[in-house]
C-alpha positions as CSV (number, residue, x, y, z in Angstrom):
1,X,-14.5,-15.2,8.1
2,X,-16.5,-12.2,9.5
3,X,-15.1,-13.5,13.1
4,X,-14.9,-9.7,14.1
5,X,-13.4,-8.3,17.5
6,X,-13.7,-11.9,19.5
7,X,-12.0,-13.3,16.6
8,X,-9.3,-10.9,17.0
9,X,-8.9,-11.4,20.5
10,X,-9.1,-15.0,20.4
11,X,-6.1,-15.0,18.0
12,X,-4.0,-12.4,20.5
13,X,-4.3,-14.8,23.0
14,X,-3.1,-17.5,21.1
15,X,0.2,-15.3,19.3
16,X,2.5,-16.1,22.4
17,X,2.2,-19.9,22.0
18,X,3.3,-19.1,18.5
19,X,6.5,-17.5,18.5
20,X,7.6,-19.1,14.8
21,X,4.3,-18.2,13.1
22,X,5.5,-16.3,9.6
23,X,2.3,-16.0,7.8
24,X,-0.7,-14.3,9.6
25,X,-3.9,-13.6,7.5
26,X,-7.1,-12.1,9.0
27,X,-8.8,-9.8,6.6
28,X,-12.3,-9.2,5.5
29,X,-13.2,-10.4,9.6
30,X,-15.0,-7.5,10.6
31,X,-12.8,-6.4,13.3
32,X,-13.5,-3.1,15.0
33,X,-10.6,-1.3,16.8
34,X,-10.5,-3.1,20.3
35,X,-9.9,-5.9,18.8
36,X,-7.9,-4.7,15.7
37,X,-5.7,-3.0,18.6
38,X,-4.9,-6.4,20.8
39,X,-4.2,-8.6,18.1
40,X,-1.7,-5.7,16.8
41,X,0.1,-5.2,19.8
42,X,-0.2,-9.1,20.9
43,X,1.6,-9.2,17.3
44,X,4.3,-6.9,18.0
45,X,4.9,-9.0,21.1
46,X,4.6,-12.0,19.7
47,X,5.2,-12.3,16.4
48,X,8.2,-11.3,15.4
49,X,9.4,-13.6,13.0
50,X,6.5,-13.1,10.3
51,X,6.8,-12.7,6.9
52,X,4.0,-11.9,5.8
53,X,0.4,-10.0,7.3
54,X,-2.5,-9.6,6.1
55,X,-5.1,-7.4,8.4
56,X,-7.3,-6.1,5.4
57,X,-11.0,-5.0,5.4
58,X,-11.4,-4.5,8.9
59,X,-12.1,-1.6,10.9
60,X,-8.9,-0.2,13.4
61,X,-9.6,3.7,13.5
62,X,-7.1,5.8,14.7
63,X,-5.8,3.7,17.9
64,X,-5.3,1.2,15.3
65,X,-2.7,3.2,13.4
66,X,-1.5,3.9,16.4
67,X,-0.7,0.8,17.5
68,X,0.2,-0.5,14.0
69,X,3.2,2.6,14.0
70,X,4.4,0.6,17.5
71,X,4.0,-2.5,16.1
72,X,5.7,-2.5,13.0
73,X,9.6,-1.3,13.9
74,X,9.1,-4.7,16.0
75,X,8.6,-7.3,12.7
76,X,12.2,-7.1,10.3
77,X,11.5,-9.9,8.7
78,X,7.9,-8.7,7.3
79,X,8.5,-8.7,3.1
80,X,4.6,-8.5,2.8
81,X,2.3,-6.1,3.9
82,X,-1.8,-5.5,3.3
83,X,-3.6,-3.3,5.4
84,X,-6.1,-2.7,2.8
85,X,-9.6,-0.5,4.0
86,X,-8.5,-0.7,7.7
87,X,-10.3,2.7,8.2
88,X,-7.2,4.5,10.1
89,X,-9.1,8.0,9.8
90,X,-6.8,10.6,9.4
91,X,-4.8,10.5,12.0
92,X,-4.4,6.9,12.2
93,X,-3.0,7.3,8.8
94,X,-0.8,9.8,9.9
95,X,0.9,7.6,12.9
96,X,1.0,4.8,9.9
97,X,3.4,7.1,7.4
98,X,5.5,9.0,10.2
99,X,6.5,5.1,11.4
100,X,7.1,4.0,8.1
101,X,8.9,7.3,6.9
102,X,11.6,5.5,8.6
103,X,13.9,4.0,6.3
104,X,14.8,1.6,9.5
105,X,11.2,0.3,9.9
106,X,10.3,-3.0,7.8
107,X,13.7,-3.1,5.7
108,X,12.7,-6.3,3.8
109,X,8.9,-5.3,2.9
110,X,8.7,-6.2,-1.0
111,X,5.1,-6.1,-1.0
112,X,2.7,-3.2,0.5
113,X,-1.1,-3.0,0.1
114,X,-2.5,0.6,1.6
115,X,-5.6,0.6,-0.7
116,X,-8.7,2.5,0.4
117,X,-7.2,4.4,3.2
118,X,-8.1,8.2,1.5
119,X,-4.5,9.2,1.0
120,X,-6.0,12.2,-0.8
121,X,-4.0,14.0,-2.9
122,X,-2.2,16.4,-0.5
123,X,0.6,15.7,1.4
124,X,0.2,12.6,2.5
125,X,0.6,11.5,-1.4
126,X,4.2,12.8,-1.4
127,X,4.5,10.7,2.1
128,X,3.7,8.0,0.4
129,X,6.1,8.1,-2.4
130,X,8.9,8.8,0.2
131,X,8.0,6.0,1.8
132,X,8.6,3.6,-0.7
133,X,12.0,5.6,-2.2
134,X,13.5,4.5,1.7
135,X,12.8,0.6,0.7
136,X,15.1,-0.7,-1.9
137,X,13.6,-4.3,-2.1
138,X,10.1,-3.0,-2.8
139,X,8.6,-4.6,-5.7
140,X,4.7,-3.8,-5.2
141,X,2.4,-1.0,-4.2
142,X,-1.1,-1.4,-4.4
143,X,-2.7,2.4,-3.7
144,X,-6.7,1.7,-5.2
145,X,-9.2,4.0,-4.4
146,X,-7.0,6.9,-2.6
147,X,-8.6,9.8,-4.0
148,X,-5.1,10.5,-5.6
149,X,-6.2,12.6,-8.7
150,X,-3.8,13.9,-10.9
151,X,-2.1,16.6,-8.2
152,X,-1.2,13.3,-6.1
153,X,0.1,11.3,-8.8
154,X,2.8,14.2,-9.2
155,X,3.5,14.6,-5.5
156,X,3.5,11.0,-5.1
157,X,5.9,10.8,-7.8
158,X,8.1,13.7,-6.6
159,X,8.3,11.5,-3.4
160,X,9.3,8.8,-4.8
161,X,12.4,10.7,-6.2
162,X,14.4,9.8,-8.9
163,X,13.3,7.2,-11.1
164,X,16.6,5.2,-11.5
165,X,16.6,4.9,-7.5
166,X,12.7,3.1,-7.5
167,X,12.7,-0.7,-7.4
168,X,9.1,-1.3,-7.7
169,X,7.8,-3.8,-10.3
170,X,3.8,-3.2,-10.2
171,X,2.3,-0.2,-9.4
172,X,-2.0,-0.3,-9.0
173,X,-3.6,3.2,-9.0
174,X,-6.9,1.8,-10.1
175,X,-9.9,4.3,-9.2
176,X,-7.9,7.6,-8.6
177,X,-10.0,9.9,-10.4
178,X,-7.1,9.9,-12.8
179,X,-6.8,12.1,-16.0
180,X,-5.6,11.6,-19.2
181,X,-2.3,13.8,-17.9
182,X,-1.9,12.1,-14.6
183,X,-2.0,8.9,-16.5
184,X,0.6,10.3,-19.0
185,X,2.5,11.7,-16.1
186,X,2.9,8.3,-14.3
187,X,3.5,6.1,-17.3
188,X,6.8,8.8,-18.3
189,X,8.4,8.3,-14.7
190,X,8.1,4.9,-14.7
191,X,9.9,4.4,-18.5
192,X,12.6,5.1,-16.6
193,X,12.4,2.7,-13.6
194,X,14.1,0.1,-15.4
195,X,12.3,-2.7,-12.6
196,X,8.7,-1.5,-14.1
197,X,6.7,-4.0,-15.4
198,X,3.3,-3.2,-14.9
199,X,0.8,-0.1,-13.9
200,X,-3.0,-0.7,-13.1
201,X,-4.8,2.6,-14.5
202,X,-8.3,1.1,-14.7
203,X,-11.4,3.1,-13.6
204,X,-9.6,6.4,-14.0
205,X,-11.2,9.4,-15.7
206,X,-9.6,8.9,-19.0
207,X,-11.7,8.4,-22.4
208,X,-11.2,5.1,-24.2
209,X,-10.0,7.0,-27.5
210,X,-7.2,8.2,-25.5
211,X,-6.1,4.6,-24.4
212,X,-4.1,4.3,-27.4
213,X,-1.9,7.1,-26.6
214,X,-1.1,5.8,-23.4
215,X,-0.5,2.4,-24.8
216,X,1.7,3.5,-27.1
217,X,3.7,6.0,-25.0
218,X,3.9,2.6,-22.7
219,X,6.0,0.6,-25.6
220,X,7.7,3.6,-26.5
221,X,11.2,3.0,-24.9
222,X,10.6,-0.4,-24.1
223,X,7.4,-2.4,-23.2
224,X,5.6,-1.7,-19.4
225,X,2.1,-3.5,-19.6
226,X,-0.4,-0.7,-18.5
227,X,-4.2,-2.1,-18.0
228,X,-6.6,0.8,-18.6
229,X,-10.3,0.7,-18.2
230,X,-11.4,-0.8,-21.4
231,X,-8.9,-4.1,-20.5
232,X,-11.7,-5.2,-17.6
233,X,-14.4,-5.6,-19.9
């Protein structure tokens, strides 16, 4: 609603008369970090019996991860997650994966959105994948445009651990800069996740005559519905 930081702050003030609320959405508002910062720590005040929170496309810097990593350990019942293109910077993203490297923080979360926040594919890709092996009841992970290439699908994946301990259902990994390997890679480990239903590969770098190979590789053992560049057209 483009309602930006006064939005923001409007809504903080309005969190403490609203001690039940279990669905909070306010994404794509144009919110720059002092607001992004009170409405996250009038949340973990607050708020603590939501469900699910949507803050995406919005712009919190680093004192916004900061303030998300205090905010978080605070909301147990959260089983949704999006924090899509918040614009954490590095170490804003940092504070975010140290707090949720906890296996304590956010033990319900079934759903978590961390698109577009240049995971890279360094450490912080193996963070990633740690961070979703210490949540048994995760069932989605949405990582678009992360700058993963194929090294960060393989720490990510060695992160994750062993497959037959992952409970995720959907994995998206759409515009990674992806290769024909990565994609080969990522679609092997998760054969063996029996949960797996679905992978998002679109708008990787891999050729459409090699789509057929990954398709088939997909139905090998037993059918996971992979969506590869040439599905979106």
């Amino acid at each position: 609603n483009m309602s930006g930081s006064g939005g923001a702050l409007a809504l903080a003030e309005m969190l403490p008369k609203s001690p039940a609320l279990k669905d909070l959405r306010m994404s794509s508002s144009r919110v720059r970090p002092d607001g992004g910062c009170a409405l996250i720590e009038s949340i973990g005040k607050y708020a603590h019996s939501l469900v699910k929170l949507n803050l995406g496309d919005s712009m919190f810097g680093e004192k916004g991860g900061n303030a998300l990593a205090q905010t978080l350990p605070k909301l147990p019942n959260l089983e949704e997650l999006v924090l899509r293109d918040t614009g954490l910077e590095e170490d804003g993203l940092e504070s975010l994966l140290s707090c949720l490297e906890s296996g304590d923080v956010l033990p319900n979360l079934q759903l978590l959105d961390i698109s577009q926040l240049e995971v890279g594919c360094e450490d912080n890709a193996a963070r990633v994948g740690v961070v979703c092996s210490k949540r048994k009841k995760l069932k989605h992970l949405k990582l678009e445009e992360n700058e993963l290439e194929t090294p960060g699908i393989e720490k990510f994946l060695d992160g994750l651990g062993e497959p037959s301990g992952c409970s995720l259902e959907t994995l998206d990994l759409r515009t990674n800069e992806i290769d024909l390997d990565g994609a080969r890679t990522v679609v092997e480990y998760f054969l063996k996740v029996p949960s797996c239903k679905k992978i998002e590969l679109g708008d990787n770098d891999i050729e459409e005559d090699d789509e057929e190979s990954i398709t088939k590789l997909a139905n090998e053992k037993r059918e996971i519905e992979v969506i590869l560049n040439s599905d979106y057209e």
